[in-house]
Steps between C-alpha positions, in 0.01 A plus 500: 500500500594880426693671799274768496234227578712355797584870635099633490423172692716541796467896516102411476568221774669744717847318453367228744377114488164490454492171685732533812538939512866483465665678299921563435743506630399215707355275191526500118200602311388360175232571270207163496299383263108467722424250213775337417649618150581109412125442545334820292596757710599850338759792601174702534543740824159340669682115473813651674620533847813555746638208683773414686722265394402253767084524456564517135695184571213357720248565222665356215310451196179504674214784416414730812 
């Protein structure tokens, strides 16, 4: 997906975990896929969301 996309997604996440309320330096965020990208998700804003990398671990290729 486009940086831009990744960087509107955490500044509209507030730069935390949307799971846990973390947020750097104490964890590594990334950029999720809700639905799953390998299952017909898209890069669309509304199917994105911050994780850390441990929930985003947790989650794996599961829909939320």
């Amino acid at each position: 997906m486009p940086l831009s996309i990744r960087f509107a997604v955490l500044q509209r996440d507030d730069h935390k975990c949307v799971s846990c309320g973390q947020s750097p330096p104490q964890v590594t965020l990334e950029v999720d896929h809700k639905k799953p990208f390998s299952k017909g998700g898209s890069n669309d804003m509304n199917n994105l969301q911050t994780l850390c990398f441990h929930c985003n671990r947790g989650k794996g290729a599961r829909s939320l």
